[in-house]
C-alpha positions in Angstrom: -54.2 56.0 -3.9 -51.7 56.6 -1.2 -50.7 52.8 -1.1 -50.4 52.9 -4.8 -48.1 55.6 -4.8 -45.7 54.0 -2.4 -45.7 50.8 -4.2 -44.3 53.7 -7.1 -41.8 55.1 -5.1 -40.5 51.4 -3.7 -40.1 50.5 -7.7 -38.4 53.5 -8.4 -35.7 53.1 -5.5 -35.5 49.1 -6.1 -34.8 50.5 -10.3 -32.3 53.1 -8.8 -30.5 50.2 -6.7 -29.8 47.7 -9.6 -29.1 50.9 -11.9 -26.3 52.2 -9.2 -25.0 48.4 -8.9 -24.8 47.9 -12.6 -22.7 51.0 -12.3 -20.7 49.9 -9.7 -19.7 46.3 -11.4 -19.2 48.2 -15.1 -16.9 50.4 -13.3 -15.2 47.6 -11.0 -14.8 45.4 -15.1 -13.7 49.3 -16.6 -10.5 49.6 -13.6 -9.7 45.9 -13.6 -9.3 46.0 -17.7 -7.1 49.5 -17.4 -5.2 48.3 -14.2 -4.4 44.7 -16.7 -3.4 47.2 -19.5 -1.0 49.5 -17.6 0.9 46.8 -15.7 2.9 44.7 -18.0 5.1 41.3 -18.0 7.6 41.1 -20.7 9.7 37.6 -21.3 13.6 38.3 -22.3 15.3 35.6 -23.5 18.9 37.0 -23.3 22.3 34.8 -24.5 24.3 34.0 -21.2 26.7 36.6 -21.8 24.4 39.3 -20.9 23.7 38.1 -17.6 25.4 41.0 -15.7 24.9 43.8 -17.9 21.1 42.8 -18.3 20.4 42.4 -14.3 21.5 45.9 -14.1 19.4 47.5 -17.1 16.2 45.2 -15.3 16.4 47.3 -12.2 17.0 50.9 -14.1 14.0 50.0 -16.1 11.9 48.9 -13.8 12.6 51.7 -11.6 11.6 54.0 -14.5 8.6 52.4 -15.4 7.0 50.7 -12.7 4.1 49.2 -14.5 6.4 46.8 -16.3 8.2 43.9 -15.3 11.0 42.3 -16.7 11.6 38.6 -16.5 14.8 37.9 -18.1 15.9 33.8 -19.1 19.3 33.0 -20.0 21.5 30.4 -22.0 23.1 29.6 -24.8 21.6 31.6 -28.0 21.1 27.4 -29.0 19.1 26.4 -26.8 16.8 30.0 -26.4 16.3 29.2 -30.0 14.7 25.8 -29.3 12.5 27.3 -26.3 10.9 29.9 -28.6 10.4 26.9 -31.8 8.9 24.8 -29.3 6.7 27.5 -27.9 7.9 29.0 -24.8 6.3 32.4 -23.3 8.6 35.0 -25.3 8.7 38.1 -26.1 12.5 39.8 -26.6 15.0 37.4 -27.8 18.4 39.0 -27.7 20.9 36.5 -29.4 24.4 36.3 -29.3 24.8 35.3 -33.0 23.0 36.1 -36.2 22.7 32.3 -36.7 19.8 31.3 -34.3 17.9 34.7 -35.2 17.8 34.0 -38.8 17.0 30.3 -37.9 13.7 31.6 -36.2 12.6 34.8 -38.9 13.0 32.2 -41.5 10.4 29.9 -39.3 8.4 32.8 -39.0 8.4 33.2 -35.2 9.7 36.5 -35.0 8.4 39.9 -36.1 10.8 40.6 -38.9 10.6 43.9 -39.0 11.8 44.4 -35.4 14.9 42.9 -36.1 18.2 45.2 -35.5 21.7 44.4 -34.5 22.5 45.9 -30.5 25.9 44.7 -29.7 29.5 43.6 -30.8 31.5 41.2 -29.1 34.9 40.0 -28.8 36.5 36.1 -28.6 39.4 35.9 -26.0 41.6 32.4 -24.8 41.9 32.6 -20.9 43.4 31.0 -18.3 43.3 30.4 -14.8 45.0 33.3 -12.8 47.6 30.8 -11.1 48.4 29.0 -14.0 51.8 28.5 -14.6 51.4 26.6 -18.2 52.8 29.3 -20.2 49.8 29.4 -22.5 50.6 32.6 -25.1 48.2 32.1 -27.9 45.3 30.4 -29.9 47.9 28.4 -31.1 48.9 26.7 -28.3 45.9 25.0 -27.4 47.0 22.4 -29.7 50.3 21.7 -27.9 51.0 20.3 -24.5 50.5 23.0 -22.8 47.0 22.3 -22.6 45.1 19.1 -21.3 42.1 20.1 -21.8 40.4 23.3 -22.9 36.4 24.6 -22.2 34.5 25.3 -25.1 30.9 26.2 -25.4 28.9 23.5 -27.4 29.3 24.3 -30.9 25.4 23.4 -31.5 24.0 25.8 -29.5 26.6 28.0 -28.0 27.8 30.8 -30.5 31.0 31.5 -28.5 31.8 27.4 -29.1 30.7 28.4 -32.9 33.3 30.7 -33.3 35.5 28.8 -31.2 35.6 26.2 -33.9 36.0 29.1 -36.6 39.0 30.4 -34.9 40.5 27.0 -34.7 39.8 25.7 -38.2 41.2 28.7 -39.5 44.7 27.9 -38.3 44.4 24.4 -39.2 44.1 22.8 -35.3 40.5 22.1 -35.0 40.7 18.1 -34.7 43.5 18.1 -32.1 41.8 21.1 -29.5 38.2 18.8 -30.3 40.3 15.8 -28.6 40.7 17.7 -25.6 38.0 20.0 -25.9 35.5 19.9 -22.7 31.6 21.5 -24.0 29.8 23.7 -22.1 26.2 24.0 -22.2 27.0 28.1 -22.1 29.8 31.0 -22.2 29.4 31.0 -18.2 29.8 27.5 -17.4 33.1 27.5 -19.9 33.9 30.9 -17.4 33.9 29.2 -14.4 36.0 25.6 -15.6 38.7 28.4 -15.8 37.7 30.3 -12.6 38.2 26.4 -10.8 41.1 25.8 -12.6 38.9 22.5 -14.1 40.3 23.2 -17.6 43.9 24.6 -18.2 42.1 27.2 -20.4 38.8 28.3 -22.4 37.4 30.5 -25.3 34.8 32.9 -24.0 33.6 36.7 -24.9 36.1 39.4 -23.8 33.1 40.5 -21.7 32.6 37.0 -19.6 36.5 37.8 -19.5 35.9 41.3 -17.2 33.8 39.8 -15.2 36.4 37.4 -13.8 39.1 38.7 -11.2 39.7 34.5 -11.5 41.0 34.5 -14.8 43.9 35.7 -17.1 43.1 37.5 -20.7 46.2 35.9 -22.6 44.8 37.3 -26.1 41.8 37.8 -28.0 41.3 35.8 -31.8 43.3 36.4 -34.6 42.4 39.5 -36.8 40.0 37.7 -39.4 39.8 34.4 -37.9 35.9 34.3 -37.8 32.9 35.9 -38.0 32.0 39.2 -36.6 30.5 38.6 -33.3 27.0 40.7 -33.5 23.9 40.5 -30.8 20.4 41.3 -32.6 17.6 41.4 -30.9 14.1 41.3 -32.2 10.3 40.7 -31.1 8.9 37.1 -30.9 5.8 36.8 -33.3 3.4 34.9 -30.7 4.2 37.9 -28.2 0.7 39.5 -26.8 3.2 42.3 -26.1 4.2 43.4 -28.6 3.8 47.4 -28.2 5.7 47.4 -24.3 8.1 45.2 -26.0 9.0 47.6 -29.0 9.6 50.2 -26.0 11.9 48.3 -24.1 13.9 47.6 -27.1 14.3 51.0 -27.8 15.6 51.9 -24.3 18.9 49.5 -25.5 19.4 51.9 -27.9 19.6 55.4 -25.6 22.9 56.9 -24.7 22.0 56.2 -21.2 21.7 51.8 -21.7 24.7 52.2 -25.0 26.9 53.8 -22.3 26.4 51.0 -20.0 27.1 48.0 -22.4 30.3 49.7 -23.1 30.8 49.7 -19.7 30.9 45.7 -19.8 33.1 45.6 -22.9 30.4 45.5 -25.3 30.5 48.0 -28.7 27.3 49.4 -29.4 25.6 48.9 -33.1 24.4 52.0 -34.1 
């Protein structure tokens, strides 16, 4: 009787074991799911003119909310578009022209409804800051006064889009194409002019304050293309979709609409 009795007790504590190791591992699976929930990755793909302001609003937001972290990519609006139709991990894109967004919503790769305008841009001709080629307008760049001139690639570059806009409109596109030099982005039309590689270049007034390298000698005609308007929206195949909806509405606090004004952007309210 005795013997049976601890053969009892030994099952009881042998149960108890696996019961308080099941625990264990169910509570181990419970923390790992909660601890993959709260900390977050998000994918930005921003246009390359948003590379300053951008770095800065990563390292505010991260401070403020330190399960998230942002991974920003940038480029030409182009070639951002491309990444997310050939499915690259994506889950912002913040474009720098209302082109390559409705390209993509039309495709049905972006969450329609989270479309919204952010930002407002300006078009400005620059020069190098020792150049002494008396370059004074938009006009000129069809003169002798300029060699050659950096662009942005008008297939994938929205500032070489409205570049071409500008241009067409007073009636000089074909001669600045014959000594237009394309850039695969905004920046790498900034820095021809920063090296003096180009005797000037059309770029966004904000790639313009940037630069202590550079010379503003005007922005675009009144009229002569396009309003220049960022939206930003969620990519459909995002798993993020809810962290990403926050983040987008921290662009739209006083706090972030102060900033971008900061770097010559006008906020879209």
């Amino acid at each position: 009787m005795k013997r049976t009795g601890n053969k009892i007790v030994m099952l009881l504590l042998a149960g108890c074991m696996l019961l308080a190791t099941g625990c264990a591992g169910a509570q181990e699976e419970t923390a790992q799911r909660a601890d993959a929930q709260e900390n977050v990755e998000l994918t930005v793909l921003a246009a390359a003119s948003l590379t300053d302001v951008c770095n800065e609003i990563k390292t505010m937001y991260e401070a403020e909310h330190e399960s998230v972290t942002l991974n920003f990519s940038y480029g030409g609006s182009g070639a951002l578009q491309t990444q997310i139709e050939e499915g690259a991990p994506a889950d912002i894109f913040i474009s720098a022209a209302q082109k390559q967004m409705d390209a993509l919503n039309e495709e049905g790769l972006m969450e329609s409804d989270s479309i919204q305008d952010l930002l407002e841009n300006k078009v400005v001709l620059i020069v190098p800051q020792t150049s002494t080629a008396g370059i004074e307008s938009f006009e000129d760049a069809a003169t002798d006064k300029v060699g050659m001139i950096g662009l942005g690639e008008p297939g994938s570059v929205p500032a070489g889009q409205y570049a071409e806009e500008i241009f067409t409109s007073l009636g000089i596109l074909d001669e600045v194409k014959a000594k237009a030099n394309y850039g695969t982005d905004v920046r790498n039309v900034l820095s021809w002019v920063e090296t003096g590689e180009v005797d000037c270049g059309v770029v966004y007034a904000t790639d313009a304050i940037s630069s202590d390298s550079i010379t503003v000698v005007c922005e675009a005609p009144e009229g002569s293309c396009t309003p220049i308007i960022y939206p930003m929206g969620i990519v459909k195949a995002s798993e993020q979709k809810e962290a990403a909806q926050e983040f987008m509405d921290y662009l739209k606090t006083d706090e972030i609409s102060a900033l971008f004004e900061s770097y010559g952007f006008a906020t879209v309210q």
